[in-house]
Structure formats: structure tokens, C-alpha cells
C-alpha positions, 0 to 999 in steps of 0.5 A: 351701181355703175357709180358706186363700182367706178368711185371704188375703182378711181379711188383704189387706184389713188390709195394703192399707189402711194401705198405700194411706193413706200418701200422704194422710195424710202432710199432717196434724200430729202428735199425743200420745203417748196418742192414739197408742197408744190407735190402735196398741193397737186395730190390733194387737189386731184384728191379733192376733184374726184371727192367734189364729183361724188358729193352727189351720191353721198346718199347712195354710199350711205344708204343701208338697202342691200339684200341679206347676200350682198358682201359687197358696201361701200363705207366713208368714215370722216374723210377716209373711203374703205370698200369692200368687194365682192364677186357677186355685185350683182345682187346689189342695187341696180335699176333699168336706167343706168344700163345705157352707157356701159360702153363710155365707161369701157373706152374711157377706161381704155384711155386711162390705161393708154396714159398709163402705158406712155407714163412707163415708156416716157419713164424708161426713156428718162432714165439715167441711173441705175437705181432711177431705172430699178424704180421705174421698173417698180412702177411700171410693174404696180402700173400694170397690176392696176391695170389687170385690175382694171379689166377684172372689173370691166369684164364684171361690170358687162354682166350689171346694167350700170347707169351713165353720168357725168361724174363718172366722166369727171373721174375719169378725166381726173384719173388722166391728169393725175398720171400726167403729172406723176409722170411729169414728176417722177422723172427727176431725183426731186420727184422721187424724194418727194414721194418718200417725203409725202410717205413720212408726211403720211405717218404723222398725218392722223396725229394730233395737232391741237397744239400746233399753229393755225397757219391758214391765216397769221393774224393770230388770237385776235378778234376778227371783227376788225377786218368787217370794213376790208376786203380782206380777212387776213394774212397768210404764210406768204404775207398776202391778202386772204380776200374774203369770199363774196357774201350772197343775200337771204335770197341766194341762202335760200336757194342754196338752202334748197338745192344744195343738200350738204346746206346743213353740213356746211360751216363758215371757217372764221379764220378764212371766211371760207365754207367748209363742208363738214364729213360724215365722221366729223357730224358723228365726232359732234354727236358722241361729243353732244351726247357726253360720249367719248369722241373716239369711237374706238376706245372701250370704257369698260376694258379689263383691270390689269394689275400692274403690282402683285398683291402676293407677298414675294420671296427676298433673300434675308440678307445680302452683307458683304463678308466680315473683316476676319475674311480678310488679312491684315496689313502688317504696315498697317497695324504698327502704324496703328498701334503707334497712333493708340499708344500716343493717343493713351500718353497725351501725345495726341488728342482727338477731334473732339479734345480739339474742339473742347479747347478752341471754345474754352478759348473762344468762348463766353466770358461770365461777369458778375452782375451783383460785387456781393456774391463773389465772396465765399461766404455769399456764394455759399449761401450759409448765412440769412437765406432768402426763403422762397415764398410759400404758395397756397395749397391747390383746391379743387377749382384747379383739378383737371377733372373738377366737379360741376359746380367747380365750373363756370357758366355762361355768366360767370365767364362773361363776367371773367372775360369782361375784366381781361384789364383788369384781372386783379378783381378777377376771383380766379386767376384761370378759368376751370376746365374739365377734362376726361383723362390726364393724357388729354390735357393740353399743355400750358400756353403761357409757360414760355411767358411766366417762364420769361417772367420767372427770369426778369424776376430772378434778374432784377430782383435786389440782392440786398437784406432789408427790414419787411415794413408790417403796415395793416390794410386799414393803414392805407385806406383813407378814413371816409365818412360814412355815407349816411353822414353825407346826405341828401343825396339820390337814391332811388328812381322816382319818374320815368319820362317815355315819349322819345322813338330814339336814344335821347343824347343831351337834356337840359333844365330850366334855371328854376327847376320847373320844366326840362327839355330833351333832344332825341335822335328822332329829330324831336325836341320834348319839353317836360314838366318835372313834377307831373312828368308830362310832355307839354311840347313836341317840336320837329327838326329836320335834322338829329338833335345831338345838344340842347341847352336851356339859357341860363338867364332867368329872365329869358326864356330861351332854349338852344337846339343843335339839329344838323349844321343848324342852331334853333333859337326856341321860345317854348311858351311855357312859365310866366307869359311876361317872361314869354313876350318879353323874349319874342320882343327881344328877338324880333328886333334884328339890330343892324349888321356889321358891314364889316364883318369878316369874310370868313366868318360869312362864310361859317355862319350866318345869322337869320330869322326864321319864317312863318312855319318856323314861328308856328313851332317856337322857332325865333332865330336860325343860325346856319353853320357849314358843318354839324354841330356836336354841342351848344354851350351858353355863358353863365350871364346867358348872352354869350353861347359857344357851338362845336363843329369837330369836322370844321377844322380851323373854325371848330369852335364859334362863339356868339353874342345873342343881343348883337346878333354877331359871331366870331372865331377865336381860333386862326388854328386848332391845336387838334380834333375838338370835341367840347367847349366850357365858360368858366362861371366867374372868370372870363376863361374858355375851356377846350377839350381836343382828344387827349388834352385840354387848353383854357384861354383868356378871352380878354387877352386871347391867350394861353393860360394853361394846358392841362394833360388827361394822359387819356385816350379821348375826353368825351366830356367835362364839366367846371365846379361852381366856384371855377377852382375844380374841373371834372373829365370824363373819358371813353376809357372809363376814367373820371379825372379831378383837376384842381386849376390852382394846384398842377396840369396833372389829374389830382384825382383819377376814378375807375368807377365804371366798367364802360365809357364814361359819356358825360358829368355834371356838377350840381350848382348847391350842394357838394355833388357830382354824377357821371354817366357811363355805357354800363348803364350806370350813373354812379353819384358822389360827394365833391366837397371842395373847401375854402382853405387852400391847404386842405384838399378835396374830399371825393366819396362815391354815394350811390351807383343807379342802373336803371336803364336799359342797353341798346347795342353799346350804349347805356346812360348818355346824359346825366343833369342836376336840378338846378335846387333840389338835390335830384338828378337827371339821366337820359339813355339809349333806351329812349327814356329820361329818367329821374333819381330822387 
């Protein structure tokens, strides 16, 4: 109790006097920044000591063990002490131990109030002004005060058996080094404006300072693990080292862990690396925060509403006018000058600003040619004679309406179909699609008037203003007379064989030069070989790589399919027709004739010739010819010892031609005029065909030049293919186009068809009869008649025949491939959906 009493004592006496200060010293100036701080560092630390000599008895201050009598507590709230006290201490906590050393507390007091007294004597002899003497006596009045109050609790505590201890004497002695050096201080002008600057510092000191600078150490945002291997930990304002505190072991945090019982409370500042031991108010601060309270406790969340604007509808003046013109008395100057003005305004004398600018455009302004000499007579302005009459327009039906019946409307289909032909919307049936709406008012307005309305103009502006004579020419006119189909047979008709077999879409087939068996690559990394009459699979042969070209040989009396999978070209024997034919093939690929030493280094490096080893011949496979990029397509000579492959990423050496009996290669190209994608041998003539993107070139192999460049006018050629006879060339486009070239008539198309409605992959001429097939992404394969005739005077007659769709789409692909028998009028088709099929 002893304890309690002192501590509430010590600490009234250090709050009082500032507090009772602050309305003297408010007269003095200011002083440095120094000075200052020299005076606050000595007030806290005395502060600090008498804190530190009670973190001992934090547990009596907190403890709730008081009778129901007791007035009398002691409460700390996150650093700021408030006691209360009362005459009956008595009845509070007490024991028999702490009654021994009353007396030591009384003389100690004793010694205080004896520093006491000669800080007001030693004060009264330093004064040399007036007002340092008013305020010395100020000071010395509160001293005394404190020093009644003093014995007032001394006289009590002689009735209470209070305990002895040694932070009592500490604060004590505290007591005593702070009157020394208030003494010290107060002597001088600086002293007192210290304190009237420590009584503004005071104000501001629970304020926020969340935005202000950390100045304990300099350094700044950075990450403090730099300074892990210094013995520093940083700067502080006076650019020194702030040393790092020495570190103890687990052991010494262990021990510290047990005795020291504020272990739990402490903390490690990062900036200083010192320990800082939190206070009871923060611990409770980090609980409300914890908890998702409102860290202040004094805040009240559920305070009354104030209206801050009335809901009641006020009273206003109706009016607030200034008075009217007849309150006031006309100037007589005034109203001569203004009957002058509307009497010069009324002869013309003067104009008004808008008369003004009504004259300054007329001179300025736009000057009007006229575009047509015709019209400027008086009779062609008056438009009395051979009026153009304005088109008439056919009546509205009821697909037009806002509100138009169900079957007026169109469904899923139907407006599929529609959107499909957004380039071309002549074949559409409607010009718009018939929307149904409730009410006129929920119309919208029309979103292309401003472009019809422009349109309307361009019309108006270029249409020609001269009379002529209307041509009645009937449709049947310009529609050229076409044989009947029927008059155009054989052709296919019908689907006669489905051959299923390939996992994936089948890209390229190819048949064999008598019409017995065919052969399909597939993206399943297969080769399939077929026989066409039974549609049975006789052979399946395995690739590494996806087969994306297959060519039969064309030589009859070699047995010899060309495989284009990945970068490689296989050379397969399919052991399938004459036996002799078969052995004569293996004779002749087995014998290797000796390589040219001399060949160069560039084609060494873009192919290169090799046999293939036991497990490839097991397959069929005789010769493997490796390339440096993948190949697109394989094409062979007419003679069947020449064959062309395409590389459309090799750059330069896109395109290389081979000779099968020497076993050689070359490049005909020291640089590619654009991005190939197809080459052709022309049948009679020694001509290669080079399709890039948008053109294509043929060259004389002979003289190695340029013939001729014929122009697509296209966006990508996807494929072509060359009439038997070598005069004609067929183009197909990924832009649904099918171009007919005539080689000896122009560069130009002489013919272009738009017969399918997707990307025309590929076409195919057939070796006998008059018959050329396309097929396209719409699933289609479209025949037609191309007769080509012997007299150069006559042109090619072009009739479509029959469009086939049979095949299924995968994603955007349909009909990938399309092949004629090489006798029969039957044509070939592979697709997407895995199949080749068969149209007789």
C-alpha cells in the first residue's frame, strides 16, 4: 500500500508542475531547437527512471482486489497514470510486512522538501528582473502547495503499515535530481522559455503523426537486412552510428523468458534494434485491432442520427424583382438621342449588326459553279421539256412491316444462310432481314441512312445529265447458249464407294497410272493403299511424320509411290500388281550409282540421298531423301524420272527437283520471287509451273529462264493443275475463285468461276475425256465440262455438270483432295472427315 501511495505521490508531483506552469510562462520568447531538446531529454528521463523503478509492481496497479468501500485505485492507461484518492486508504490493501519502514519514507520526504526549499532561495537570489521575480514567486507558492500536500499524506500514511522498498527510495532520489535540475534551469530567461515551449509541445503531443518522418533513424525505406554484417544499424539526425544492441544466446532469452515477466510485452524496434516494452494501452490498442473493434475506445458507433438538412418544405418569398422601369424618370438627352438612332434606323441610314454581317458573307462568301454547261440555259433550268421521270419502286409487302407475321420472320437457318452471303448480297432474297417489334415507338432508327443518304448523293453527283436512247435487250440475250448436260455425258453422278480406314483427315490421294489401286496420306501418319474395285485396304504403311502429299509414279513400268512425311520424302515399293514390274523396281533402286564429288555444298546441305535400313525395307520403303525443312507436296515428271518437291519455309531453296535414276538433286532457284506454295511439269514441254501467292511463273528448264508470268489477281492460290494437251491451266484459290488460263492467249484469267461458297483446295483435270473437278471447304466437289478444241479461233467451252456433297465438315474443313481415274470417267475425293470417297 506504501508502494501504491508513493508512486501516486511522486508522479502527482511531476504532472502538477508543468501543468500549474502553463499560464506564467506563456509570456517568455521562444528558443533554439537545442536548448529545447536538451530540456525535454532531461524531463523524460527523469520521467522514464521513476517509470522503470515501478515496472515491478505493474501487477499491484492492475490487480482488481479491492473491498466494495474502497474509493481509492490506481489506473494506467497506455502511458498516461490517473489515481484517484481518497480518505479512507485504509480500507485498502495492506499486509503485516510492509509496515517496517515507514519512517525511511518520512525522512526521505523530509529531503525533498529541504531541495525544495533552496530551489526557491537559490531562485529568489538570481533574480534580476521584475517579471523573473513575479514568476519565481509563482513557483515557489506552487512549490509549497506541493509541499502541504506532501505532509497531508505523510500525517495518513502513519495510520497504514506500509512496506519498505527500494523503488520507493529510487523514487525519491528522482524526486531530488529533478528539483536540481529545475533549478539549474529556471534561472535564466532560456530556462522559462523552455518551459512555455515544452507547454506547446504538450498540446500537440497525442495528435497524429502517422504522416510524419521516422526521425530515430535516417536511413530511410529500405530493406534493414543490408546492415546484418555492420555493426551498425544506421544513422541517426546527427549523422552517427546507431550501434546495434549486443544480441544474448537462446540461453540468455530463456533466462530473460522466466525472470523478466514484461518478456511477453517486449518488442524489437527494426529501425534501432533496440527492445521496446509495450504499455498496458498499447496491448489493449492491439486487442480492439485484433478483434475488428475500433482501436479507439471512445468512439461510439451507434451515436444518435442528426439531420443536418430539414425535410420540411420552407417558406420563400414568391418574388424578389427589382422595380419596374416606369419607377424610374426618363432622361430627356437620352430619349432625343434615341429617337434620332430609330429614325435613321427607319430611312436606311443605319444598319443593324445583323444587316452587317448579312453583307460582309455576301461578299465573302461561297462562289457556285456549275457543274453541267447544259443546264444554264432557261429552258434546261426550267425543266419543261423531256423530264427524267423517277423510277418507280415496288410496293412494300409485309416482310417489311415492323410488326410482321411468324412466318415473315426468319429462323435459325435462314439467318445463317443470309449471314453467309454478306459478300455477295445480290443472291440474297431479301435486301434485309424482318425484325418484329411491339409498337412503332420502339423502333430504332436506321443505321445505314447516313451511308444510303451519301450514296443518294454520289448518284445525283455523277449521274449524266445527257438524253439517250434505253437498249430493251432480253435476259436470254446475254446468257450464252449452253448444251444441255445431257448432251455432255459421261460424266459422275452418283456416290458409288466409301473407303473408311484413316483416324484423320485425309490431305492428298493418289492413282496408280492403270486405274487398279490407289494410295491415300492421311494426318494419322499413315499411307493406305486401296484397291478401287473392292474397296479393300490391301496395305498400311507407318511414318514418323504427317503425310501431307502422295504421288503414284507415272511411268507404267515402275512401280513407285512418292510419300512426303515431315522433312522426309520415302521412296515406296508397294508390292502390289505384276510381280515382275515389283522386282524390276527393287533391281532398280537397289543399285546406288556413284555420287557426284563435285556436287555442291548447298545442295549437301538441303538434301541428301540415302538407302534405307532393314526396318524400312520391311515396310516397302527403298529410298529416303532428307530434307532441311517439311515438305508440302511432291510432284513427278510426266516421263516419271524427274520429280519436284516443295519446302514453302526453305526460302531460296523452296523448290528442288530430282532425278530418281542418277540419284541426284538440284536447285533451280538462286532466289524466290515470293512464298511458294506449288510446282507443275508441263506434259509435253520441258516448262516448270511456280505458283507463290498471288502469281505464278513458268520457266524453261532448258534455257533456265523466264517465259511468262501470268497474274491470279487472287489473294492465295491453293493449287493448279495443267490440261493434257499443255495449252490450258486451271487455278484453284482460297478465295472461292477457279481460274482458266489459255497459256497462248493472255497473262490474264479467260475465265474466272465463283461455283463454290468456301476455299477451293484443289482441281484436277482428267487425262480422256473433256472433264475438270474442284474441290472446296463447302464440302462439294463441283464437275464440269472443259472442252478445249483444236482450232485456235474457237475458245474453250466451260459448263458445270454436277455438284457432289457427300462429305462430312470437320471444323473448316470439307473436301481436301479431288483425282480422276486415270480411264474411267469416275472421279476421286478425300476429306476432312477421314473418308475417300468414289463418285461414278
Amino acid at each position: 500500500m506504501s508502494k501504491r501511495f508513493r508512486k501516486r505521490k511522486s508522479e502527482g508531483v511531476e504532472n502538477e508542475l508543468p501543468n500549474e506552469l502553463n499560464s506564467e510562462v506563456e509570456k517568455n520568447a521562444n528558443v533554439t531547437g537545442n536548448e529545447e531538446e536538451d530540456f525535454l531529454q532531461t524531463l523524460d528521463d527523469a520521467i522514464g527512471d521513476s517509470s522503470d523503478a515501478d515496472e515491478g509492481i505493474d501487477q499491484t496497479f492492475h490487480s482488481g482486489n479491492s473491498d466494495s468501500g474502497n474509493s481509492s485505485e490506481l489506473e494506467f492507461e497506455s502511458g498516461d497514470e490517473q489515481f484517484s484518492n481518497d480518505e479512507n486508504i485504509k480500507n485498502s490493501h495492506s499486509d503485516d510486512e510492509n509496515t517496517k519502514n515507514i519512517n525511511n519514507d518520512t525522512d526521505e520526504d523530509s529531503v525533498n522538501e529541504a531541495e525544495i526549499e533552496d530551489i526557491s532561495t537559490s531562485d529568489e537570489d538570481g533574480v534580476e528582473d521584475s517579471e523573473d521575480k513575479e514568476q519565481e514567486t509563482v513557483i515557489s507558492k506552487k512549490i509549497q502547495k506541493t509541499k502541504k500536500s506532501a505532509k497531508k499524506n505523510n500525517q495518513k500514511l502513519e495510520d497504514v503499515q506500509p512496506s519498505t522498498s527500494a523503488l520507493c527510495r529510487s523514487k525519491v532520489s528522482v524526486l531530488q535530481e529533478f528539483g536540481k535540475e529545475l533549478k539549474t534551469s529556471l534561472k535564466s530567461k532560456e530556462g522559462k522559455n523552455l518551459l512555455k515551449k515544452f507547454q506547446i509541445d504538450k498540446e500537440y503531443e497525442n495528435s497524429d503523426t502517422s504522416d510524419e518522418e521516422d526521425i530515430r533513424n535516417t536511413v530511410g525505406n529500405i530493406p534493414m537486412h543490408w546492415y546484418d554484417e555492420y555493426k551498425h544499424i544506421g544513422y541517426d539526425w546527427d549523422a552517427k552510428k546507431i550501434i546495434k544492441p549486443p544480441k544474448g544466446d537462446q540461453i540468455d532469452d530463456f533466462l530473460r523468458k522466466i525472470e523478466d515477466p514484461n518478456f511477453w510485452r517486449t518488442v524489437k524496434d527494426p529501425q534501432t534494434g533496440q527492445e521496446v516494452v509495450l504499455t498496458d494501452g498499447d496491448i489493449e490498442l492491439i486487442k480492439r485491432i485484433n478483434s475488428s473493434r475500433i482501436p479507439n475506445p471512445s468512439h461510439d458507433e451507434y451515436e444518435p442520427w442528426i439531420d443536418w438538412f430539414t425535410r420540411e418544405v420552407e417558406k420563400m418569398p414568391i418574388k424578389n424583382v427589382p422595380d419596374h422601369k416606369r419607377s424610374f424618370l426618363p432622361s430627356v438627352s437620352e430619349k432625343k438621342k434615341v429617337g434620332r438612332m430609330v429614325h435613321a434606323l427607319k430611312m436606311g441610314w443605319m444598319k443593324t449588326t445583323e444587316e452587317l454581317e448579312k453583307e460582309r458573307k455576301a461578299k465573302r462568301g461561297p462562289k457556285f459553279y456549275m457543274l453541267w454547261e447544259t443546264d444554264t440555259g432557261r429552258e434546261a433550268m426550267r425543266r419543261v421539256h423531256d423530264p427524267v421521270s423517277a423510277p418507280k419502286r415496288d410496293l412494300p409487302g409485309h416482310a417489311e412491316s415492323y410488326n410482321p407475321p411468324p412466318e415473315y420472320l426468319f429462323d435459325e437457318r435462314e439467318e445463317r444462310e443470309w449471314l453467309k452471303l454478306k459478300e455477295e448480297p445480290h443472291k440474297r432474297k431479301l435486301h434485309f432481314m424482318p425484325q418484329k417489334y411491339k409498337s412503332l415507338r420502339e423502333v430504332p432508327a436506321y443505321p445505314r441512312y447516313l451511308r444510303e443518304r451519301f450514296l443518294r448523293c454520289l448518284d445525283l453527283y455523277l449521274c449524266p445529265r445527257a438524253r439517250r436512247v434505253k437498249l430493251n435487250i432480253d435476259a436470254e440475250y446475254l446468257i450464252p447458249k449452253l448444251p444441255s448436260p445431257k448432251d455432255l455425258q459421261p460424266f459422275p453422278t452418283v456416290q458409288s464407294m466409301i473407303y473408311e480406314g484413316h483416324k484423320d483427315l485425309v490431305r492428298r490421294i493418289s492413282v496408280e497410272p492403270k486405274g487398279e489401286y490407289m494410295v491415300s496420306g492421311s494426318d494419322d501418319k499413315t499411307v493406305k493403299i486401296w484397291e478401287i474395285a473392292t474397296g479393300r485396304c490391301i496395305r498400311t504403311i507407318e511414318t514418323e511424320d504427317v503425310v501431307r502429299s502422295v504421288a503414284w509414279c507415272p511411268n507404267p513400268k515402275l512401280s513407285i509411290i512418292a510419300v512426303a512425311s515431315g522433312s522426309r520424302l520415302l521412296l515406296i515399293n508397294p508390292n502390289v500388281g505384276d510381280k515382275m514390274l515389283i522386282k524390276k523396281t527393287d533391281e532398280l533402286l537397289s543399285e546406288a550409282p556413284q555420287l557426284d564429288p563435285m556436287e555442291n555444298e548447298r545442295i549437301k546441305t538441303a538434301v541428301q540421298w540415302s538407302t534405307a535400313d532393314a526396318k524400312e525395307q520391311q515396310k516397302g520403303v527403298r529410298v529416303i531423301l532428307t530434307h532441311f525443312k517439311v515438305i508440302r507436296q511432291v510432284t513427278w515428271h510426266g516421263r516419271g524420272d524427274y520429280f519436284a518437291t516443295v519446302m514453302p519455309e526453305g526460302a531460296n531453296r523452296s523448290a528442288l527437283i530430282h532425278q530418281l535414276s542418277k540419284r541426284r538433286s538440284q536447285i533451280p532457284f538462286n532466289k524466290s520471287k515470293g512464298f511458294i506454295q506449288c510446282v507443275l511439269f508441263h506434259p509435253i514441254k520441258p516448262c516448270f509451273f511456280v505458283a507463290t501467292q498471288h502469281n505464278i511463273r513458268i520457266y524453261d528448264l532448258v534455257k533456265q529462264e523466264l517465259i511468262k508470268k501470268l497474274l491470279t489477281n487472287s489473294k492465295w492460290i491453293s493449287g493448279m493443275c495443267i490440261h493434257p494437251k499443255g495449252d490450258n491451266l486451271l487455278v484453284s484459290t482460297f478465295d472461292k475463285k477457279m481460274l482458266w488460263f489459255d497459256l497462248d492467249l493472255s497473262t490474264k484469267p479467260y475465265q474466272t468461276m465463283r461455283l463454290h461458297k468456301g476455299a477451293v483446295r484443289n482441281v484436277a483435270f482428267h487425262l480422256r475425256y473433256p472433264l475438270f473437278a474442284s474441290a472446296s471447304d463447302d464440302q462439294s466437289v463441283i464437275v464440269s465440262h472443259g472442252m478445249v478444241y483444236n482450232d485456235l479461233l474457237q475458245n474453250p467451252l466451260i459448263v458445270p455438270l454436277k455438284k457432289l456433297q457427300t462429305h462430312e465438315k470437320r471444323d473448316v474443313f470439307g473436301a481436301l483432295d479431288v483425282v480422276w481415274h486415270p480411264v474411267q470417267p469416275w472421279v476421286f475425293s478425300s476429306g476432312a472427315d477421314c473418308t475417300v470417297r468414289l463418285y461414278t
